[in-house]
C-alpha positions in Angstrom: -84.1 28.4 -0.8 -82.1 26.5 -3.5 -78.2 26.3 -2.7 -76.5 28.4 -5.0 -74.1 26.8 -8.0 -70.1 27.0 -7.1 -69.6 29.7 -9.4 -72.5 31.8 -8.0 -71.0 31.5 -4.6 -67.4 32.2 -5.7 -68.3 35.3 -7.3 -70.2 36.2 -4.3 -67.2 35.6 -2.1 -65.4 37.5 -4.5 -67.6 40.3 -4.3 -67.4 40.9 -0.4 -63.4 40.4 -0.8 -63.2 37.1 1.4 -60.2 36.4 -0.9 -59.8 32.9 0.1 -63.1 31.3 -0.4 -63.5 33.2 -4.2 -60.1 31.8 -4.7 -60.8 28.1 -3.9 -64.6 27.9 -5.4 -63.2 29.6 -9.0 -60.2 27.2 -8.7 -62.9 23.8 -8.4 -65.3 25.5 -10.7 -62.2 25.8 -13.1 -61.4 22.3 -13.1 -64.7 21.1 -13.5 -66.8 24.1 -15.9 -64.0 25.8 -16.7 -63.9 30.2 -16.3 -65.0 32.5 -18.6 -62.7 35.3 -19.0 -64.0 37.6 -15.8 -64.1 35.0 -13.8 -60.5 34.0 -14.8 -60.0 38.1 -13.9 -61.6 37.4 -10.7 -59.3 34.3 -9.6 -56.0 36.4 -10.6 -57.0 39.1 -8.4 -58.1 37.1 -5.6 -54.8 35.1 -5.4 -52.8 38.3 -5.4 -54.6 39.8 -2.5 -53.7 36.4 -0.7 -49.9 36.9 -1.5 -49.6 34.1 -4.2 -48.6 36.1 -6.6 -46.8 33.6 -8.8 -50.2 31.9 -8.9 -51.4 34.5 -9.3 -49.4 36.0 -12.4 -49.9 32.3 -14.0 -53.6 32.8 -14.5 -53.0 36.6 -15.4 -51.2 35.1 -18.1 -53.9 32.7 -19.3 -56.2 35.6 -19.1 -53.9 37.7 -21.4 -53.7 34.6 -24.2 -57.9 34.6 -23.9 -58.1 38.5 -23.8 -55.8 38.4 -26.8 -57.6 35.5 -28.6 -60.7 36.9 -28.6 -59.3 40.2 -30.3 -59.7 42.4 -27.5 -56.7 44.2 -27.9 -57.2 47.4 -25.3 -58.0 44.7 -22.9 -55.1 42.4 -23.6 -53.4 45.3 -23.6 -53.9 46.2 -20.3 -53.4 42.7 -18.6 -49.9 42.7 -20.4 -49.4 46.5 -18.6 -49.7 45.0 -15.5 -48.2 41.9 -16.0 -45.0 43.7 -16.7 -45.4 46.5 -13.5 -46.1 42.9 -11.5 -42.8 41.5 -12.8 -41.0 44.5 -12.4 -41.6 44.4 -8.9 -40.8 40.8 -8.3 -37.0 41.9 -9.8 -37.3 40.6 -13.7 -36.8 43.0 -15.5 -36.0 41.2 -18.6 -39.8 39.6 -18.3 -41.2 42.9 -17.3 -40.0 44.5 -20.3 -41.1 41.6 -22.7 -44.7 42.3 -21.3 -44.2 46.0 -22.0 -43.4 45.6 -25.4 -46.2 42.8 -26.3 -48.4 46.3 -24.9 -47.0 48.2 -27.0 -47.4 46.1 -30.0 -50.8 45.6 -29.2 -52.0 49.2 -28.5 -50.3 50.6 -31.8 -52.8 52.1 -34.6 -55.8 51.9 -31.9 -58.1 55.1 -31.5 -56.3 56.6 -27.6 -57.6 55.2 -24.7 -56.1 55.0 -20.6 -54.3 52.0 -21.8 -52.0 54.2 -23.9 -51.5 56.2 -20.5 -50.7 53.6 -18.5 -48.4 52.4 -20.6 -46.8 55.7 -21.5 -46.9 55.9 -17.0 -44.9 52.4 -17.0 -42.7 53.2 -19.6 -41.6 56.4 -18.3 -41.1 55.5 -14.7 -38.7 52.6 -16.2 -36.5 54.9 -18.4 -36.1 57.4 -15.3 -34.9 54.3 -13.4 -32.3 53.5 -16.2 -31.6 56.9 -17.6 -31.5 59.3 -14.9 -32.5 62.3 -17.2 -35.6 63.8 -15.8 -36.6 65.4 -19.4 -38.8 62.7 -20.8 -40.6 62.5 -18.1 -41.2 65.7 -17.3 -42.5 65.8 -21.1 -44.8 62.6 -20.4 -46.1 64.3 -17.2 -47.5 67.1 -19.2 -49.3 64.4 -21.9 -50.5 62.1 -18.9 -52.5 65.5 -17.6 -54.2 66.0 -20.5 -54.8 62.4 -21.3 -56.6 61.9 -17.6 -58.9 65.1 -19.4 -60.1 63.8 -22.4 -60.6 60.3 -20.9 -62.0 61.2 -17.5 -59.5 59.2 -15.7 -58.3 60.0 -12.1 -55.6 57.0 -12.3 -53.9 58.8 -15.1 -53.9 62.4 -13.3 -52.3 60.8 -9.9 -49.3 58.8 -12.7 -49.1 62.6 -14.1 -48.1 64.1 -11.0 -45.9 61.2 -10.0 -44.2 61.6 -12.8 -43.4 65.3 -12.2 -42.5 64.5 -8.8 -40.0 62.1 -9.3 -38.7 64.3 -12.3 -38.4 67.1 -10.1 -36.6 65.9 -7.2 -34.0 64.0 -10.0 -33.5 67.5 -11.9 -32.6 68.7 -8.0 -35.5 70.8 -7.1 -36.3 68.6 -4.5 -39.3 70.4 -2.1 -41.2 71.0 -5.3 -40.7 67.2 -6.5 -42.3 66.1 -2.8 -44.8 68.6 -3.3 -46.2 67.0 -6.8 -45.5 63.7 -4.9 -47.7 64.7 -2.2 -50.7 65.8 -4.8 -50.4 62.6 -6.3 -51.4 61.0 -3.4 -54.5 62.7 -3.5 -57.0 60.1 -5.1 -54.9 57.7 -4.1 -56.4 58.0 -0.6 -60.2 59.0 -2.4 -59.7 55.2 -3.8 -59.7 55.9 -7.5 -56.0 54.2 -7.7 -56.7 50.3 -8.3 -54.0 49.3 -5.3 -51.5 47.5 -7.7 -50.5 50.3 -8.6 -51.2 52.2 -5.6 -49.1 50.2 -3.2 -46.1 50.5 -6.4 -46.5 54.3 -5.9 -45.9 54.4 -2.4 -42.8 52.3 -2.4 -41.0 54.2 -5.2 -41.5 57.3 -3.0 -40.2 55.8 0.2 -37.3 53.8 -1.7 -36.5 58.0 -3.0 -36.6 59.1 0.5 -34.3 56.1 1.7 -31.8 57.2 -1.1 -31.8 60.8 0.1 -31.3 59.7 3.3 -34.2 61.3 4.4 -35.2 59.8 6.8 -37.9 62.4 8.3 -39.9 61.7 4.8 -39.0 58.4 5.0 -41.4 58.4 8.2 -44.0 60.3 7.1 -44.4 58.1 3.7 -44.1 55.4 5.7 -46.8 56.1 7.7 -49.2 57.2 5.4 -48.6 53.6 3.8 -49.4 51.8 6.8 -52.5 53.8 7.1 -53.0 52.4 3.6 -52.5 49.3 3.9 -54.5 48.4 7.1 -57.9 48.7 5.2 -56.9 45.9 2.9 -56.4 42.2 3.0 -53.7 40.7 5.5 -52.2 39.1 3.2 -51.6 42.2 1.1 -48.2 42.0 -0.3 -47.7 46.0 0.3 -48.6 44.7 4.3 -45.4 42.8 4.3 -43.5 45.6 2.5 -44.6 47.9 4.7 -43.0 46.5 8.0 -39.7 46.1 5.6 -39.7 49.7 5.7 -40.7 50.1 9.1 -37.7 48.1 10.3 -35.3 49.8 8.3 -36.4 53.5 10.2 -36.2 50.9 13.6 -32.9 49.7 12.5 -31.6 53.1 12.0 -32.9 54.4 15.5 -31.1 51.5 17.4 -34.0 48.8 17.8 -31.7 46.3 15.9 -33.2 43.1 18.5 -36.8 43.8 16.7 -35.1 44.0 13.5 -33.4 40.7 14.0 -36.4 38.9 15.1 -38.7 40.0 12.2 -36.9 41.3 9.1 -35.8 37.8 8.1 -38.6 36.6 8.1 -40.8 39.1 6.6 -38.1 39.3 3.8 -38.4 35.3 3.0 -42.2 35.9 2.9 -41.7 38.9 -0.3 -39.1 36.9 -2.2 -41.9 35.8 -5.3 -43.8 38.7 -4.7 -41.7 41.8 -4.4 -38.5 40.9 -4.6 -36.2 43.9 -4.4 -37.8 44.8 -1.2 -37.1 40.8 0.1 -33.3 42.7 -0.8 -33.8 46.0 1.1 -34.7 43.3 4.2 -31.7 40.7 4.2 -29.9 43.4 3.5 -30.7 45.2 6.6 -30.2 42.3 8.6 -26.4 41.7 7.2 -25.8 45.2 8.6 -27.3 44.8 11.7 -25.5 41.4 12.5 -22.0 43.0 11.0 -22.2 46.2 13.1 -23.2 43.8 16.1 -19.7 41.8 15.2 -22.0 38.2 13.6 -19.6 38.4 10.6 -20.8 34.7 9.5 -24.6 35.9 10.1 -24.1 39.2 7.8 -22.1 37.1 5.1 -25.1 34.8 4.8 -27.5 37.8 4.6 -25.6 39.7 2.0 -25.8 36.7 0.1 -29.5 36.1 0.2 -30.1 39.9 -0.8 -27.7 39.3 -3.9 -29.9 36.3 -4.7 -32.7 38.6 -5.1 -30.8 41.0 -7.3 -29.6 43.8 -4.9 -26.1 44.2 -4.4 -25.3 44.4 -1.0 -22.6 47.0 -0.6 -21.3 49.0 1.2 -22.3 46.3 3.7 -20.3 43.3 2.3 -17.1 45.6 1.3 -17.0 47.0 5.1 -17.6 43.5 6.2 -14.0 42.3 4.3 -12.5 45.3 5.6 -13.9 44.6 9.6 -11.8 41.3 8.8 -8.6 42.9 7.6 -8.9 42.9 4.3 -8.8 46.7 2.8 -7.7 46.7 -0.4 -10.7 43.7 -1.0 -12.8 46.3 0.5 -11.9 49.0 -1.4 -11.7 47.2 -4.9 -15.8 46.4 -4.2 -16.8 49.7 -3.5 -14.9 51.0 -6.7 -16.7 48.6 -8.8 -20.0 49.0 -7.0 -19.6 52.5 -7.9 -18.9 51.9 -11.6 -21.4 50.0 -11.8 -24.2 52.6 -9.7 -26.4 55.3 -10.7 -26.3 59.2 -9.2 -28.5 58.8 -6.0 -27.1 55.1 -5.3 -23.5 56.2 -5.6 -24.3 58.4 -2.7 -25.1 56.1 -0.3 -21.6 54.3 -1.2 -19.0 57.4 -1.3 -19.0 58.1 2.8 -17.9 54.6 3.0 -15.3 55.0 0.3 -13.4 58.1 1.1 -13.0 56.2 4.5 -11.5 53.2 3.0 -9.5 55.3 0.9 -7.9 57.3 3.8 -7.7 53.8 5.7 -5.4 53.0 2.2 -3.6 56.1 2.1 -5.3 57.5 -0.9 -5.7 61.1 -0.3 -6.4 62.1 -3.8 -8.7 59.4 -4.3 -10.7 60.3 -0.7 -10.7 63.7 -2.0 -12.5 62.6 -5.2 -15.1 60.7 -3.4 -16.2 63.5 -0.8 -16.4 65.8 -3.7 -18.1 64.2 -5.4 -20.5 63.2 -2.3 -20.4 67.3 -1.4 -21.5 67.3 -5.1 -24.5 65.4 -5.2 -25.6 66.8 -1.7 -25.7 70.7 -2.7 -27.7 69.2 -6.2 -30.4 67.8 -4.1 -30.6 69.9 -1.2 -31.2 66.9 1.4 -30.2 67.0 4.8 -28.9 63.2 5.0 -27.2 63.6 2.1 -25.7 67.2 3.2 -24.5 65.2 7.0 -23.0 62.3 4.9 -20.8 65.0 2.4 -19.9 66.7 5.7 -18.6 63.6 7.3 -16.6 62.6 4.7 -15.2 66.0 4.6 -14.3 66.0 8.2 -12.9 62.9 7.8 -10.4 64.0 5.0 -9.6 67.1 6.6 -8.6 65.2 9.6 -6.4 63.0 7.9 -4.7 66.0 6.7 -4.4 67.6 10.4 -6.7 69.9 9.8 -8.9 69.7 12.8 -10.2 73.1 13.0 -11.2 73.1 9.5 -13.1 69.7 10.2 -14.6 70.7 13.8 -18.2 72.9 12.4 -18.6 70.2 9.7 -18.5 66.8 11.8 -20.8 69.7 14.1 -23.6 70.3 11.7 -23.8 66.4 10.8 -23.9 65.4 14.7 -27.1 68.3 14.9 -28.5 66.2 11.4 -27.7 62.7 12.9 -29.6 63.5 16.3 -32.6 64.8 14.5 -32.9 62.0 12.3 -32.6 59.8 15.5 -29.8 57.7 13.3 -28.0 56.0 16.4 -25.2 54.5 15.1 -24.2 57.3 12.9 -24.5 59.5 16.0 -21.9 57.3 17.6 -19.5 57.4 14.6 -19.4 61.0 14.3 -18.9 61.6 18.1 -15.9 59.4 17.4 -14.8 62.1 14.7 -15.5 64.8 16.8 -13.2 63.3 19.5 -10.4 63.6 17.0 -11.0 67.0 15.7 -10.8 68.3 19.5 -8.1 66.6 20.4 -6.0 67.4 17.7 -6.9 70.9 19.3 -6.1 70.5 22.6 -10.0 69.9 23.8 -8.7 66.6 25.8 -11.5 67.1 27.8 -14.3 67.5 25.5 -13.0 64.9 23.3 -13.2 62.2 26.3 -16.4 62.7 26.4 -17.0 62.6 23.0 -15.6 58.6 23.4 -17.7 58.4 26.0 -21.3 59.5 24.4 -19.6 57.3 21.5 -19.2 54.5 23.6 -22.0 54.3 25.6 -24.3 54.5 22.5 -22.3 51.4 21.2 -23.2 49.2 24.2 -27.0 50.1 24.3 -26.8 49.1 20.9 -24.9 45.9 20.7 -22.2 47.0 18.4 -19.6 44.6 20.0 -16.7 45.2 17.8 -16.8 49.1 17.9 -17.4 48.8 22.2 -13.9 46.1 21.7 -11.6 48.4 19.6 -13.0 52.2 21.9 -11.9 49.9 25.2 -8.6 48.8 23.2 -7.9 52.4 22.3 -8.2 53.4 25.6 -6.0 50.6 27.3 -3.5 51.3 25.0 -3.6 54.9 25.0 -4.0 56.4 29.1 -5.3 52.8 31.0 -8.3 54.2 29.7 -8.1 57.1 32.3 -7.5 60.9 31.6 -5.6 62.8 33.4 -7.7 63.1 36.8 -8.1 59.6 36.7 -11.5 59.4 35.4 -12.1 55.9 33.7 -13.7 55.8 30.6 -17.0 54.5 32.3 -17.0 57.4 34.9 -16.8 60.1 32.4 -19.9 58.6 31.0 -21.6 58.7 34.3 -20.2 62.2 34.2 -21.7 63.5 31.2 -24.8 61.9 31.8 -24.9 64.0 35.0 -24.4 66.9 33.4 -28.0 66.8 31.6 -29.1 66.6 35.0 -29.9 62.8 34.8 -31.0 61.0 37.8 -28.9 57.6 39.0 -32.1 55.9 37.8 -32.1 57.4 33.9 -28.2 56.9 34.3 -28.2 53.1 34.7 -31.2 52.7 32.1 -28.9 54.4 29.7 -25.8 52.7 30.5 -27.5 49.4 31.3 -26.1 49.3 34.5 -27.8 49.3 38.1 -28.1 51.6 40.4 -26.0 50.4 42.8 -22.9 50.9 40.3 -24.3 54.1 39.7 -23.9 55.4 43.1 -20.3 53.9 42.8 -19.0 55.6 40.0 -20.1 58.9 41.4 -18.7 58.4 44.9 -15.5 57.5 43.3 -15.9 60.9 40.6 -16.3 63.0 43.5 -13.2 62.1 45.3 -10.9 62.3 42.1 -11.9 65.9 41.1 -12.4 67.4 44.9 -16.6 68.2 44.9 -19.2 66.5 46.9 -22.6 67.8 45.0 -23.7 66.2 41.8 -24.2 69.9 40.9 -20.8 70.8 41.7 -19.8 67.5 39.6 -21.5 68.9 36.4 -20.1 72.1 36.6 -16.9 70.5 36.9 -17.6 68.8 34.2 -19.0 71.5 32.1 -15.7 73.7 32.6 -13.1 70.5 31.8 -15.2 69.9 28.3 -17.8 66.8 29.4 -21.1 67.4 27.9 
């Protein structure tokens, strides 16, 4: 049998997807013969499935100059469409839209083909991003369906719905903007979505859910895009942005050691291919190393996100004000917020009207939590409805108005728990001590602290287990007043959900042994000698 030519082989290597050997035989066979225009197609492809994608957009390019040399304008056309989604998504936006417009140039006066839809898909999703107002492309979505009619294509049916989802949930009717979403999906999973703009789909949605602070849908999406992405290449750049997302739903239910160990690195490997995600990652990790008290670690992640192009607030602004500086603090997240769109502004005013009590500015703290409370009814997510209750709590409680606060900071603990959101869990416990104390609940509010505080140490969150011990010292010894410690009303309430000595050390990180102690010494300061009697105890003095 006679050995086949490079090319041959290359487009047979191509053909059965092993990406790296069709990359390197079109690569010698373009040095030597040179690449007709396919095969050029062929090499572009096969580099981005391997990850190079600035390789990979370099012979796109060259492609495009052929394509449009040749005359073929709907072709050329096309490569210059997913040129600029591919630049888009690197985080150039000024190069994305230059791509767009040589399109749009090219496509005008031809007969309608799917290269006007994808164009009119691209364009829209853009101007939503910039604009905010859902109208156009509501109106596109409605031109997109009929287009996918009249030329038989499934790609521009799935961009219709998309677009009506994402319009939706913007205009505020949110469960029917998740349920075009989820249509849209549809042949996404039957395969008739190339994956370039497949994978682009997915992360749009789960980058919406992340802004509603839904973090439920932010699961679900999530997983359906690692079911995705595990039929395709390993070296599939939505592989890597996958586990981005994945560690930010880890980082938020307290596994901040794996997100230390892997976000890093798995952000360093996006940077020239998907760069606002490389973003979302660093900037995960600054707030993982600033909650855990690495000031100089999160300082240097911040940075590396702002090199990509995301702004990393409210991480950096809270960093400044963890080191004393408030008014700094403050100052960023008013600009940030100047500078923000609807949904992102959300994710910055809880933060604000903090700093802005922390500064004495009532009027102003009443501005952002309205504003928050806002935004929250007009989207009807539950996130976004625990974050507008926090920072109403937290104003009412800076004007002594505990009572008022007390069902609020309530309904965002039940939303907080559900979402399995850790840290926030802790915070608002913190808030709920306050609200009862300021009621006479001295009880219940210890134990608050103490659910707080224990929830700090499993997670490593140094500086807020420092300043809770502090308080304590400086407040009752860290006792209350039947000479409880702070550690044995942990123990305490832990007992109370009928917790063995074993489940109470694993969630307190201590052994067994001390277990044992703390209970021996409980039972002698309030008079009982049952661990049954103990939780009733504690269930009538407010520790739950």
């Amino acid at each position: 049998m006679a050995e086949q030519d490079p090319i041959t082989s290359a487009r047979a290597a191509y053909a059965r997807r092993d990406w790296p050997a069709a990359r390197n035989g079109l690569l010698a066979a373009r040095t030597t013969t040179g690449l007709a225009l396919p095969d050029l197609d062929a090499l572009a492809d096969a580099m981005w499935w391997l990850g190079r994608v600035p390789e990979s957009l370099s012979v796109a390019e060259e492609l495009y100059r052929g394509l449009a040399g040749a005359g073929d304008r709907p072709a050329a056309a096309m490569k210059a469409i997913i040129l600029s989604l591919q630049w888009g998504t690197r985080g150039d936006l000024m190069v994305a839209s230059g791509w767009l417009n040589r399109a749009r140039r090219l496509l005008q006066d031809l007969p309608e083909g799917p290269e006007q839809g994808y164009l009119l898909y691209l364009q829209s999703v853009m101007s939503l991003d910039l604009e905010e107002d859902p109208g156009p492309a509501r109106a596109a979505a409605t031109e997109l369906e009929a287009m996918a009619g009249r030329q038989s294509d499934p790609t521009l049916g799935c961009f219709a719905r998309v677009l009506a989802g994402l319009a939706g949930v913007r205009a505020g009717r949110t469960e029917e903007g998740f349920n075009e979403l989820d249509e849209a999906m549809l042949p996404v999973l039957a395969g008739d979505v190339a994956p370039v703009w497949a994978g682009d789909i997915y992360c749009t949605v789960i980058h919406l859910c992340h802004q509603l602070g839904d973090l439920a849908r932010m699961r679900a999406w999530t997983g359906a895009l690692e079911h995705w992405t595990a039929d395709q290449s390993a070296t599939f750049v939505y592989t890597g942005v996958t586990r981005i997302h994945e560690l930010q739903l880890v980082s938020a239910e307290g596994g901040w050691d794996e997100v230390e160990r892997e976000i890093g690195a798995s952000s360093d490997n996006l940077v020239d291919a998907h760069g606002w995600m490389a973003g979302a990652g660093y900037y995960e990790l600054g707030e993982v190393r600033r909650l855990r008290g690495n000031a100089a670690g999160a300082l240097a992640a911040f940075g590396r996100a702002r090199g990509v192009g995301v702004d990393p607030q409210p991480g950096e602004a809270l960093l400044h004000y963890a080191a004393g500086n408030s008014a700094l603090a403050l100052n960023q997240l008013r600009a940030a917020l100047g500078e923000s769109r609807l949904l992102d502004r959300a994710r910055l005013l809880l933060p604000a009207t903090e700093l802005a009590l922390d500064q004495r500015e009532a009027a102003l703290a009443e501005a952002f939590a309205s504003e928050l409370e806002r935004t929250a009814a007009r989207f009807a997510s539950a996130g976004l409805r625990a974050w507008a209750c926090q920072a109403r709590g937290d104003v009412l409680l800076a004007a002594g108005r505990g009572s008022d606060a007390l069902p609020l900071l309530e309904a965002a603990a039940r939303t907080y728990r559900a979402q399995r959101a850790r840290y926030r869990t802790a915070r608002i416990h913190e808030l709920l001590a306050s609200s009862r104390r300021s009621l006479g609940q001295a009880g219940a509010a210890d134990a608050d602290v103490a659910t707080a505080l224990a929830i700090y140490r499993q997670l490593g969150a140094v500086p807020d287990v420092e300043r809770l011990e502090r308080d304590a010292a400086a407040g009752t010894g860290g006792r209350d007043r039947n000479g409880l410690t702070a550690r044995e009303r942990e123990v305490l309430a832990l007992i109370t959900t009928g917790a063995s000595n074993r489940q109470v050390a694993a969630a307190l990180v201590i052994s067994e042994k001390t277990v044992g102690r703390h209970l021996a010494n409980i039972f002698g300061k309030i008079g009982v000698s049952t661990r049954t009697a103990a939780a009733g105890w504690a269930r009538e003095h407010g520790i739950t």
